[in-house]
C-alpha positions in Angstrom: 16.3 14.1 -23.5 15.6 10.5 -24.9 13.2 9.0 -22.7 14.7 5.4 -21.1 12.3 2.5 -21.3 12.2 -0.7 -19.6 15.5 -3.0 -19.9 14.8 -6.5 -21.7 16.5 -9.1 -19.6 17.3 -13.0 -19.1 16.6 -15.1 -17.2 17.1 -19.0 -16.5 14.1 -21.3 -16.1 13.7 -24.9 -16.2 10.1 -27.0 -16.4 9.0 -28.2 -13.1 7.6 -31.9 -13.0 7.7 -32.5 -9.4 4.6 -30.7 -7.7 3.7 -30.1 -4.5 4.2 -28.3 -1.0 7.3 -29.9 0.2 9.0 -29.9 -3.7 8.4 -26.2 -3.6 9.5 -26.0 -0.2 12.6 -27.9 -1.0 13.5 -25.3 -4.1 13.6 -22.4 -1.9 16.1 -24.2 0.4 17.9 -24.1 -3.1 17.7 -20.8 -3.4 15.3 -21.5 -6.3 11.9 -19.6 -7.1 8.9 -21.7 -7.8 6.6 -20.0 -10.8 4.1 -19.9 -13.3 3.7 -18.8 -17.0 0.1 -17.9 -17.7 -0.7 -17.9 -22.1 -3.6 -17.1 -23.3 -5.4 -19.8 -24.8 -2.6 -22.2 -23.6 -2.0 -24.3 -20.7 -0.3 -22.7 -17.7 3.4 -24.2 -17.7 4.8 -24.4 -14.1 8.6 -23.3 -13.8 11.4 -22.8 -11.5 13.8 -20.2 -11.9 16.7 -18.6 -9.5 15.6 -16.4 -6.5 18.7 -14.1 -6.9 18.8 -13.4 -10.2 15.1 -12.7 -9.9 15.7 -10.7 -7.0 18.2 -8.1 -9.0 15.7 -8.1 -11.7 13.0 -6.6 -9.6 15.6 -4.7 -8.0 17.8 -2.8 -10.5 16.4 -4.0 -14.0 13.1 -2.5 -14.7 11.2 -3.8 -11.7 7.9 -5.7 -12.2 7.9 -4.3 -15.8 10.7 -5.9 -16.6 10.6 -7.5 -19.7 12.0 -11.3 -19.4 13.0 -13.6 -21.8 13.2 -17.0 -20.4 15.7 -19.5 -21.5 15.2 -22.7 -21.2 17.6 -25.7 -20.8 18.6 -28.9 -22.4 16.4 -30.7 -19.6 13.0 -28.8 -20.0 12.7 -29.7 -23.5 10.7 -32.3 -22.9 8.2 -30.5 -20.6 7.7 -27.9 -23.1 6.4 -29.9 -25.9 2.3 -28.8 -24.8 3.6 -24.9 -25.1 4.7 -24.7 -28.3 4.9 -20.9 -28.3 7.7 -21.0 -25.5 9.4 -24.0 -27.4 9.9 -21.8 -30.4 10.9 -19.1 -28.7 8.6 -17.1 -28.0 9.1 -16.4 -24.6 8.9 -13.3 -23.4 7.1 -12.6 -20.3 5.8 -9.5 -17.7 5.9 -10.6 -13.9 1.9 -10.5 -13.5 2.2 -11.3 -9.6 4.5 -11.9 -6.8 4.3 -13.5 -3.2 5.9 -12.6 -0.2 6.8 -14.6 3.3 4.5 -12.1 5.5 7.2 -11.8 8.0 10.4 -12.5 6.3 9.6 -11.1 3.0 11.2 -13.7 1.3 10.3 -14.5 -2.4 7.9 -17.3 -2.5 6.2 -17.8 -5.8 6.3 -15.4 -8.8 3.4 -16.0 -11.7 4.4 -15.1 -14.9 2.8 -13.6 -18.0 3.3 -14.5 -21.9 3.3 -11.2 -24.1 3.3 -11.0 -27.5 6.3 -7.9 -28.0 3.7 -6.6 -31.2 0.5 -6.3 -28.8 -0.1 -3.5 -27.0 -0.6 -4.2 -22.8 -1.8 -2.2 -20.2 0.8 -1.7 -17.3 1.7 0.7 -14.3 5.0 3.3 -14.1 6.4 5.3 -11.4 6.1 8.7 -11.5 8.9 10.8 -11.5 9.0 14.4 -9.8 11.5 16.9 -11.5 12.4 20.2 -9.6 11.2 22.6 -7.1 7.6 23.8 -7.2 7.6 27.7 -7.1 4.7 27.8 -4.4 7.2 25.7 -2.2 10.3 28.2 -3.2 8.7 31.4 -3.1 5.6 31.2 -0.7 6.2 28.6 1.6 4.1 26.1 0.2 3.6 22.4 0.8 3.7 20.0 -1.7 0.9 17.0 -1.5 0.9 14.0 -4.0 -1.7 12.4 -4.9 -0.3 9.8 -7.1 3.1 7.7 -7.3 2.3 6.4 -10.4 0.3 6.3 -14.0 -1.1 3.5 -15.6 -0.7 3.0 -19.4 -1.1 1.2 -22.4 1.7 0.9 -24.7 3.9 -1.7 -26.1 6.2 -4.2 -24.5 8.9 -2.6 -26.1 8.1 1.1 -25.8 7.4 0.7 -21.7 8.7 3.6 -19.8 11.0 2.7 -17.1 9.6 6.4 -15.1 7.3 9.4 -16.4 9.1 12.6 -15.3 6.9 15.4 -14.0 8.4 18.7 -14.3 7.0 20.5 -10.8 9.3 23.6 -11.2 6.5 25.8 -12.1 3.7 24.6 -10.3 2.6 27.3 -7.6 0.6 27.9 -4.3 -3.1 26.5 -4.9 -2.4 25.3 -8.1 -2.8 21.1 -9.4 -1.6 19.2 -11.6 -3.2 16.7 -13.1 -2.8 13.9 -15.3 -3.8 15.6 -18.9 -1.2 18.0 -17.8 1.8 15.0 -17.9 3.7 15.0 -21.4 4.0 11.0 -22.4 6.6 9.8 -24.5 5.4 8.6 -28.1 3.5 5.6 -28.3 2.4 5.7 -24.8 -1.3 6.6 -24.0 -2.7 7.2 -20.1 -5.5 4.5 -19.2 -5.6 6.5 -15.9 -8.8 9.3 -16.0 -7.3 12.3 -17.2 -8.5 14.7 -14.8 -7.5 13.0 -11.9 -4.8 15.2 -9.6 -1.4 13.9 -9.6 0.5 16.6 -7.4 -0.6 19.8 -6.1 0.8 22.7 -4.2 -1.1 23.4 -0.5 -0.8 25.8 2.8 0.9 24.6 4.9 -1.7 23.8 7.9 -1.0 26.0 11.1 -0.8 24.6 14.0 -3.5 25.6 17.2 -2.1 27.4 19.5 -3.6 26.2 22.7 -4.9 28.6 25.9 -3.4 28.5 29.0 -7.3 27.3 30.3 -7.1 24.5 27.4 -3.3 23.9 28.4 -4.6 23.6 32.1 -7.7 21.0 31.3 -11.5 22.0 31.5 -12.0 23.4 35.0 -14.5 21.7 37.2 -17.1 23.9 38.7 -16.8 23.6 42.3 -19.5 20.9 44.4 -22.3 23.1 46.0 -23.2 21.6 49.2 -26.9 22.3 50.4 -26.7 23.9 54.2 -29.4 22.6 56.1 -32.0 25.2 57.6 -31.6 25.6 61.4 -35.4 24.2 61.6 -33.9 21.0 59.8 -31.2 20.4 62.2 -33.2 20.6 65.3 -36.4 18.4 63.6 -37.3 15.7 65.8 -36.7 12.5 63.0 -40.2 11.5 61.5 -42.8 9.7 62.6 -42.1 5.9 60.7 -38.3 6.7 60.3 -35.3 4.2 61.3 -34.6 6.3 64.6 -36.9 5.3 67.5 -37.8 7.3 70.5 -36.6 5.9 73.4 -39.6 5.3 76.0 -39.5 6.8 79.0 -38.6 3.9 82.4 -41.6 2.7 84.0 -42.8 3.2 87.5 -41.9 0.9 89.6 -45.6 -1.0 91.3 -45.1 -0.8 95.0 -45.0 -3.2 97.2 -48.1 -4.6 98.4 
């Protein structure tokens, strides 16, 4: 099976001259992206490029490995004349970061980074789980991933668009880990080979609770100290709030 790799792809740009919060907030009303393309040892060139063709990119064409070629207009000849690498046409770029609206998730800014197609890169690919694990099929097993995806170094051109992992014979208590993932040619794992990717568990049982534990704790019952019979007859101490009342005086006859 011939391994599919990332999709190379177009996409318009044009220079941006106008900066600024309310230009860029004035693009997106225009359904246009505002962006950057980082070189290295060149200047950053700030770009604008179209939100929904971006969009389908991310979506359906390779994701953020996507390899882009931008293509530039008639008009933004002018504003590349200090990046004479894109002006030649050499233009191909990697998405290096992208910014969301934190409650719309609307596309806000995307930075951009120049690659050269014959120098290897370092990037991240989805993992791709192939089958049935045998633990799962046979003893009731659960499976428990541990990673989504790999990251790799490789060039632009050979980037996987997935790395499938073939699970069919992985059984109860057993791991896989990433030494144990065949990689197409040309593609080397930067991740630490002995880190677990996907492993096959027991399923955790479920406590069965009591009918005491169902019920709550139970409360020993309040013992209430009975007073002695001596106690409840005791004449209230001598000091205390209670006064005796005094007896009436005699009263002095009358002369």
């Amino acid at each position: 099976m011939k391994q599919q790799k990332v999709e190379r792809v177009h996409l318009e740009a044009v220079v941006r001259t106008a900066l600024g919060k309310g230009k860029t907030g004035r693009l997106r009303q225009e359904g246009l992206v505002p962006a950057v393309v980082y070189r290295e040892g060149g200047a950053a060139l700030a770009i604008q490029v179209p939100g929904k063709e971006l969009s389908r990119i991310l979506r359906v064409k390779g994701g953020e490995n996507a390899l882009i070629a931008l293509q530039f207009g008639e008009g933004s000849k002018e504003g590349l004349k200090g990046h004479p690498t894109l002006a030649s046409g050499e233009n191909v770029v990697l998405i290096k970061e992208l910014q969301h609206h934190p409650v719309s998730s609307e596309l806000l800014h995307v930075d951009f980074h120049q690659i050269s197609l014959t120098k290897k890169i370092t990037v991240s690919v989805p993992l791709s789980f192939k089958g049935e694990a045998a633990g799962v099929r046979l003893s009731g097993g659960v499976l428990e991933h541990l990673r989504w995806e790999l990251e790799v170094e490789c060039l632009p051109t050979e980037i996987p668009a997935e790395i499938p992992v073939e699970i069919s014979g992985l059984e109860l208590g057993k791991t896989l880990h990433v030494k144990d993932i065949p990689l197409p040619a040309g593609v080397r794992a930067v991740t630490d080979a002995e880190q677990p990717v996907v492993a096959c568990v027991e399923p955790q049982k479920e406590a069965v609770a009591t009918p005491a534990e169902e019920a709550g704790a139970v409360t020993e019952p309040e013992v209430i100290k009975q007073k002695k019979p001596e106690e409840e007859g005791a004449a209230p101490a001598e000091g205390g709030k209670e006064k005796a009342k005094a007896e009436p005086k005699a009263e002095a006859k009358k002369g």
